[in-house]
N, C-alpha and C positions, 0 to 999 in steps of 0.2 A: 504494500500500500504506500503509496505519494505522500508523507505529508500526515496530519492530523495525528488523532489519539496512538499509543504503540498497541502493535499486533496484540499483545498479551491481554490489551485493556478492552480491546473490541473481541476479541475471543471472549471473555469472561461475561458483556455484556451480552454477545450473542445466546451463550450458553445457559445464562440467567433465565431470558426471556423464551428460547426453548423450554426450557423446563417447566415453567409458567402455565404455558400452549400445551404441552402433552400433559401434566394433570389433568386440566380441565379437558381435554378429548379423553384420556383412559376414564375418565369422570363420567361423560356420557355416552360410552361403550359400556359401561356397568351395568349403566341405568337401563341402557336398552336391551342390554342381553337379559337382565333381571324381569323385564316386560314380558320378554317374548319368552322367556318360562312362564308369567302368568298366563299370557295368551294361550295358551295347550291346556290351562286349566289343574297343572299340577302346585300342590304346593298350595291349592287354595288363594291365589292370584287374583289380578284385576280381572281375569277372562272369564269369572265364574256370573254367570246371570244373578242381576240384580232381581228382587221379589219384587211384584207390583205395587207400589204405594196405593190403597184402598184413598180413595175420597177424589183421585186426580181427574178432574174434567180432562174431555177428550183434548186433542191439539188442534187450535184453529188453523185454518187453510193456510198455505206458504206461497208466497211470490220468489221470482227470482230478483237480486238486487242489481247494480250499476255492474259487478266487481262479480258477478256469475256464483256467488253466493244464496244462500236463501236464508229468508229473512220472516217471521209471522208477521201477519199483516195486523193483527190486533199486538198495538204497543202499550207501552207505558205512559207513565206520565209523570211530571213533574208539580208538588203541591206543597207549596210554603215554604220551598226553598230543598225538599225530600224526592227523591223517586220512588213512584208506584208503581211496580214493575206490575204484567199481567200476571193470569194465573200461568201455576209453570205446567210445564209440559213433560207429556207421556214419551220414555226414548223408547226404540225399537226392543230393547231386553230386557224391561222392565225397570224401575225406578224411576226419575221425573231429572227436566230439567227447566232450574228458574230461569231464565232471559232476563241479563242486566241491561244497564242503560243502553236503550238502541244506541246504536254506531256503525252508521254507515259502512257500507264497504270492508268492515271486520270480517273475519273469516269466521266459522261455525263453532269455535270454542270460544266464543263471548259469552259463557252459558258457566250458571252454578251448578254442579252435578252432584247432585244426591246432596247440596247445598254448600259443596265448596266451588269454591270459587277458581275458574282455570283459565280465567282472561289471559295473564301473564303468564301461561305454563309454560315450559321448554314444547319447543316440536317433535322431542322424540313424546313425550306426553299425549300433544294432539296425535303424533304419528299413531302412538298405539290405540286412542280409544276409535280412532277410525281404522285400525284392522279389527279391533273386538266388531267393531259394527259391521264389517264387511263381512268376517268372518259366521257372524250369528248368520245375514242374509243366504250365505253359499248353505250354511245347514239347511235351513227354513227353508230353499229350492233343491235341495239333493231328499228333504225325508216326505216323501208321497204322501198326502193325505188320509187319515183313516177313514173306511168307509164304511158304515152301518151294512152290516147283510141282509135286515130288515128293510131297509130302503133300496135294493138293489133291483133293478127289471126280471122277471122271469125269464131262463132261456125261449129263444123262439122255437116255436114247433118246429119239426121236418119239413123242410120243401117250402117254406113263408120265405117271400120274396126279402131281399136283407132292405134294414133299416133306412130310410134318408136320409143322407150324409146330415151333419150335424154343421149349420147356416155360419154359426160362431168359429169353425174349425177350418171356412175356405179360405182361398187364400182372398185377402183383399184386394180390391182393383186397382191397377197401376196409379201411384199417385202421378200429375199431370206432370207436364216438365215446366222446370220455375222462369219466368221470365229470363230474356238475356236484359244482362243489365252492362250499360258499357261507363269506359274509367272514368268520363268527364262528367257521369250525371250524381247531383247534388241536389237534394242533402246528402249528407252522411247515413244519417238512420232515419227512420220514422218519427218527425215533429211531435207525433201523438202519441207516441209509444211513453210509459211511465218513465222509463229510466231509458235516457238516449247511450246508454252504454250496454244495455243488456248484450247476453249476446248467449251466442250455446256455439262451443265449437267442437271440431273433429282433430284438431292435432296435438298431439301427444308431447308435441315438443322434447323426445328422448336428445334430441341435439343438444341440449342444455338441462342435461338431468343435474352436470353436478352446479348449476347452480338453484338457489332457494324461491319459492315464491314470493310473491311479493308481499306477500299476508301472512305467511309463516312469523312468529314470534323471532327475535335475533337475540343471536347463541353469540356468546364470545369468540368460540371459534370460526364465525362466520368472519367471509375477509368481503369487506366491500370494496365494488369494481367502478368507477367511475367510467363510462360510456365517452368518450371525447368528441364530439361531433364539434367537428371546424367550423370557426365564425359563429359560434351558437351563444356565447358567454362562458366556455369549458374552463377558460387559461384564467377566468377567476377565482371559480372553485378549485383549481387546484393550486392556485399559488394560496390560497384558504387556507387548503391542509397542510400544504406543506410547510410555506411561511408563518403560519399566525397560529395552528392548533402544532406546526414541529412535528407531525405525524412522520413516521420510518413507510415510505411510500418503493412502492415499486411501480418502475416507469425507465425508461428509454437512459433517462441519466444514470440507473446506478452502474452499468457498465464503462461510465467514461475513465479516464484517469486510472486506465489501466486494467481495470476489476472485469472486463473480458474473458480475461484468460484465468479466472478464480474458478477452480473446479468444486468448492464446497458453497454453500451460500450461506452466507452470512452479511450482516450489518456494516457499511460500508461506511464514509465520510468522504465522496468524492469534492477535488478541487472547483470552485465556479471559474468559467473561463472570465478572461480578464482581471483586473485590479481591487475589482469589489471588496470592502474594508465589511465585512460581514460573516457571521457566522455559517460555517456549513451546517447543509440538511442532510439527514440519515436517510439511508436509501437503502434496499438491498437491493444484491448485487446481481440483478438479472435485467433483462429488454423485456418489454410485455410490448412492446410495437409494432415487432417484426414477427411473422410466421416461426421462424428458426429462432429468433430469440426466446419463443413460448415453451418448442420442445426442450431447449437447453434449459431453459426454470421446470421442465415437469421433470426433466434428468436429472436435475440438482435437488429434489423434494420440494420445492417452494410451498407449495401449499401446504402438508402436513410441518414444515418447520414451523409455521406459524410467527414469524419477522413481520410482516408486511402491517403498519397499521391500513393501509388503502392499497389497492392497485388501481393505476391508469392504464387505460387502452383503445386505440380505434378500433378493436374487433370488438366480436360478439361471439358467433360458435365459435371462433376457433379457439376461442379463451377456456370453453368446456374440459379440455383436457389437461388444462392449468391446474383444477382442481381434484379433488376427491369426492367421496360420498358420505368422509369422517371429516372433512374439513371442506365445505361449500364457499360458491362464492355470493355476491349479491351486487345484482347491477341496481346502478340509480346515473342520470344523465341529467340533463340542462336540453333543454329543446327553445327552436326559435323559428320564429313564422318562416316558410320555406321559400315565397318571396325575396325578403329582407335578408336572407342570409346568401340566395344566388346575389345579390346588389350587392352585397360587403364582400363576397367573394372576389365578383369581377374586381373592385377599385381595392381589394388588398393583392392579388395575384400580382398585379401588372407594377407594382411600388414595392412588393417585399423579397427584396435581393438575396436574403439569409433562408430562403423557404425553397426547398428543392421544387415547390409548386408554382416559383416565379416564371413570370412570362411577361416580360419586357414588351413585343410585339402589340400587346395589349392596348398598350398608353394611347395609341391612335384612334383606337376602335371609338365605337360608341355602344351601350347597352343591350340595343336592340341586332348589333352583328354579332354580341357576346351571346345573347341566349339562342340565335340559327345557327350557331357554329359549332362543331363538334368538341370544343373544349368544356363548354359549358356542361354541368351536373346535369344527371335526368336520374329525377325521384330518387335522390343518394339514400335517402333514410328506409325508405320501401324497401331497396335491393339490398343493404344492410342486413335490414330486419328479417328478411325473408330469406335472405342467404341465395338471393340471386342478383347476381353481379353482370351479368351479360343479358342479351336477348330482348325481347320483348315480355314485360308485365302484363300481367291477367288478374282477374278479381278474387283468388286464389293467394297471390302474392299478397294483396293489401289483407286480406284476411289473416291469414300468416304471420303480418308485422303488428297488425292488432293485438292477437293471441299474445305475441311474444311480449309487448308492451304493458298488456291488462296483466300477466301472469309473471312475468320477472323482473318489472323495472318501478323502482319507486321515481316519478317522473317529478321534475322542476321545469319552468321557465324560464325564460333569458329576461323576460320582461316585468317577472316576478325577482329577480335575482336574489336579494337578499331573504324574504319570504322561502325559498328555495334551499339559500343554505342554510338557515333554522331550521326545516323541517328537517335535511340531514341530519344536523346534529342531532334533535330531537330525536330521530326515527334509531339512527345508531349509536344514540348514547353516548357525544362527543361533548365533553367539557374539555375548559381550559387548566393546566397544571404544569405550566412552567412557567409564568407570569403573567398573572389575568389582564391586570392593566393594561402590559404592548401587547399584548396577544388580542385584546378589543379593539382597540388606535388599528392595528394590524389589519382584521378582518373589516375594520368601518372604510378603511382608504381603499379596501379594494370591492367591497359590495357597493362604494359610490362611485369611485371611477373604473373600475377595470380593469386588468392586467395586460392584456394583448390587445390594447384599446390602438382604435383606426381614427384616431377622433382627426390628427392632423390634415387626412387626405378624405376626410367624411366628405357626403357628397348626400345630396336632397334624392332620397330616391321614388320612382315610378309610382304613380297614384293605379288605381285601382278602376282599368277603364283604359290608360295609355298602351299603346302598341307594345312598351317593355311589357308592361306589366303581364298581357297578355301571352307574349310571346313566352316570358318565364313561367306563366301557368299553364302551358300546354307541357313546359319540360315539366314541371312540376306536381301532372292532374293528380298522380297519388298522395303524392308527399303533403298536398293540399286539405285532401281529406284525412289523411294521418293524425298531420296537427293538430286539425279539428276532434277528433280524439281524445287527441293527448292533451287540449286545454279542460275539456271534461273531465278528465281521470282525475286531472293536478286538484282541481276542485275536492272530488268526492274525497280524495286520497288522506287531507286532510282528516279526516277519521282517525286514520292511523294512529297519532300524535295531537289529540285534540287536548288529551285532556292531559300535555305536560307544557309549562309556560315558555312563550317566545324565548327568555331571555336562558335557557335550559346548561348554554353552554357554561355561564358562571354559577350554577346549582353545585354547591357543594366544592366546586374548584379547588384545586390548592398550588405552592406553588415551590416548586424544587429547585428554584433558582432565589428565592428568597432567605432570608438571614432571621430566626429560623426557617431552616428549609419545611414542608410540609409536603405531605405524599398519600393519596387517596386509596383507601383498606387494602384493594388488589391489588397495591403496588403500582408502581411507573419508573420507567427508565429514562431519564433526564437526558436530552440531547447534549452530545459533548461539546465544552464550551471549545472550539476550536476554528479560529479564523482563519480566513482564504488565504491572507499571508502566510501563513505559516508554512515555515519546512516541513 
């Protein structure tokens, strides 16, 4: 290593904060393996049928919600300041479950069971009470109904013509074929529909098994993935993390300054280029940008080390194999109207000389040759999303990027920004603990101006109607309706993180760089005080 802390001291921190990470996984491998003995029913475990609670009124009818959850339609209520939840309800195995405060968009264990409370559970938790319930189901369709022999038909005489096929047992009649619907027609969904997010889909999405839902509760072993969409607001959030919260990030820089050619992975303190009178950021020491850089971090353990507080990346599937099944990841991104980001594209490509995506030729053009021209993006986020790079899109694809959005992305906007990164922190549990105060100053000067701010070469972009405009919305016809989507989601998603306060990241803070230092119950690993000067 260049420069910064001695090999010995970054070993020993490495080593620390492994250790850390594999208790808490061997922690919930216990838990789960201990489950899945109850599940079989030995031992007297969770998997043994609960008794019917006598007095429980039936379950009122079920909707589906925004977020493909369901939800009863008879709520509660709030009365002098208390909630009056309904009555609770009947589960499939018997025993009841109460329904706390509706919330939106919550997944299906927002529910007291048998009157504890499992809001907050771990997901191997939820994982297991939804195989108890799957599992009761497969018995209840494998054990054939008992049939009274009293009530049974007499055989038929000899030579009586056989019975008329049974009306309920033919097949049903072709259902019709569904309108063709083509990319440009809008709305998005149905005006009238309850929830303009519902949806019911067909893909499995095994492409991204190892990463978590979006409504899955968050484990510490979970590693969350920042999405980097160019021109979106991304380079604020993550100078966010890494400047002002100090997060040990993995991303494109921790291989500079040598750390390439590092065959173990571990915690790094790469040089910043140039003179910069400032502290280095901790990085491990892998690429998460390049294809080849992804497999070289699944070769070195990255995921199961458990180093990274964040990873960055412009992929999506191919980040799948980053991970595990005992250490998942968790996508959350920044999104920005698809319009407005093809406009900052053109007038940043053609002025930014440090960007392998420069393109000088540019400076002459005008807007409207930028979006006819084969340079110009077509639906980057659809073909992203859908894991189709080439070709021609189909209503298949937008369906696809849907799914993948509704079910693994905790979603922000560029226009929401600061809104956006409080709900990160909120959602993953991000306080400040190396010094609240510049770590606040820190996060306020970049959620007001920006990081990778074009403010110099800004330029009044295409109203809604103009030939640009136009012309960028035919590159654009999915990625148009996507957004539209995704401002919906940002909305309901808010559920998530309702009920912990804006200001979440100084909740409890403490700070390791203070005289006394202070350090939060689980521990933290104080960035090394060690400036860019340095030998």
């Amino acid at each position: 290593m260049k420069g910064g802390p001695s090999a010995e001291l970054v070993q020993q921190r490495t080593e620390e904060r492994q250790r850390e990470r594999e208790e808490k996984r061997q922690k919930n491998l216990e838990e789960l393996n201990a489950k899945l003995v109850g599940t079989d029913g030995e031992g007297g475990g969770e998997g043994q049928q609960q008794q019917q609670q006598p007095g429980i009124p039936p379950p009122p009818p079920w909707k589906g919600n925004s977020l493909g959850q369901m939800q009863p339609q008879q709520q509660g209520y709030y009365q002098n300041g208390y909630y009056v939840p309904p009555p609770p309800q009947q589960l499939p195995g018997g025993g009841y479950a109460q329904p706390l405060p509706q919330q939106p968009g919550m997944p299906p264990n927002n529910y007291a069971v048998n009157g504890q409370s499992n809001f907050n559970q771990s997901p191997l938790e939820w994982q297991q009470q939804m195989q108890q319930q799957q599992q009761l189901q497969q018995q209840q369709q494998q054990v054939p109904p008992q049939e009274d022999p009293s009530q049974q038909a007499p055989p038929a005489p000899e030579g009586a013509p056989p019975p008329p096929p049974d009306a309920a047992a033919a097949d049903p009649p072709p259902a019709p074929p569904a309108p063709e619907v083509t990319a440009d027609q809008v709305p998005l969904v149905d005006p009238n529909a309850e929830s303009a997010l519902a949806t019911t889909s067909s893909f499995a999405l095994e492409e991204l098994v190892n990463f978590k839902d979006s409504w899955d509760p968050f484990e510490p072993t979970d590693t969350p993935v920042f999405w980097h969409i160019p021109k979106a607001g991304g380079s604020s959030i993550k100078d966010a993390m890494g400047g002002c919260h100090r997060f040990v990030q993995a991303t494109e820089f921790g291989i500079t300054d040598g750390h390439d050619a590092d065959t173990e992975v571990a915690i790094v303190y790469p040089r910043v280029p140039g003179d910069a009178d400032t502290d280095r950021s901790p990085f491990v020491n892998i690429d998460s940008s390049t294809v080849a850089g992804i497999q070289r971090a699944k070769d070195m353990g990255f995921a199961d080390a458990q180093l990274a507080d964040v990873a960055v990346s412009p992929f999506v599937f191919e980040l799948n194999d980053l991970f595990t099944q005992t250490a998942k990841g968790r996508f959350f991104s920044v999104f920005r109207h698809p319009i407005d980001r093809a406009v900052s594209m053109f007038y940043y490509i053609r002025v930014a000389d440090w960007e392998p995506s420069y393109k000088p030729e540019l400076k002459d053009w005008t807007l409207e040759q930028y979006a006819q021209s084969d340079i110009v993006e077509n639906n980057w986020m659809t073909r992203q999303l859908s894991n189709t790079l080439g070709g021609e899109l189909t209503e298949e694809n937008l369906s696809k990027a849907m799914e993948v959005i509704r079910r693994k992305f905790l979603v922000g906007l560029m226009s929401q920004i600061e809104p956006t990164m409080a709900r990160a922190e909120k959602f993953f549990r991000w306080t400040f603990h190396v010094n609240p105060p510049n770590q606040e100053a820190c996060r306020e000067r970049l959620m007001s101006g920006g990081a990778n701010s074009n403010k110099a070469n800004k330029k009044e972009g295409p109203k809604e109607g103009d030939e640009a405009w136009t012309l960028l919305a035919h590159q654009n016809n999915f990625d148009l309706r996507l957004y539209s989507y995704i401002e919906q989601l940002f909305v309901e998603q808010e559920a998530f993180v309702q009920d912990l306060p804006d200001n979440f990241r100084n909740v409890d803070a403490t700070c390791c760089k203070c005289y006394p230092q202070t350090f939060p119950p689980e521990g933290f690993v104080c960035p090394e005080p060690v400036k860019n000067g340095d030998a």
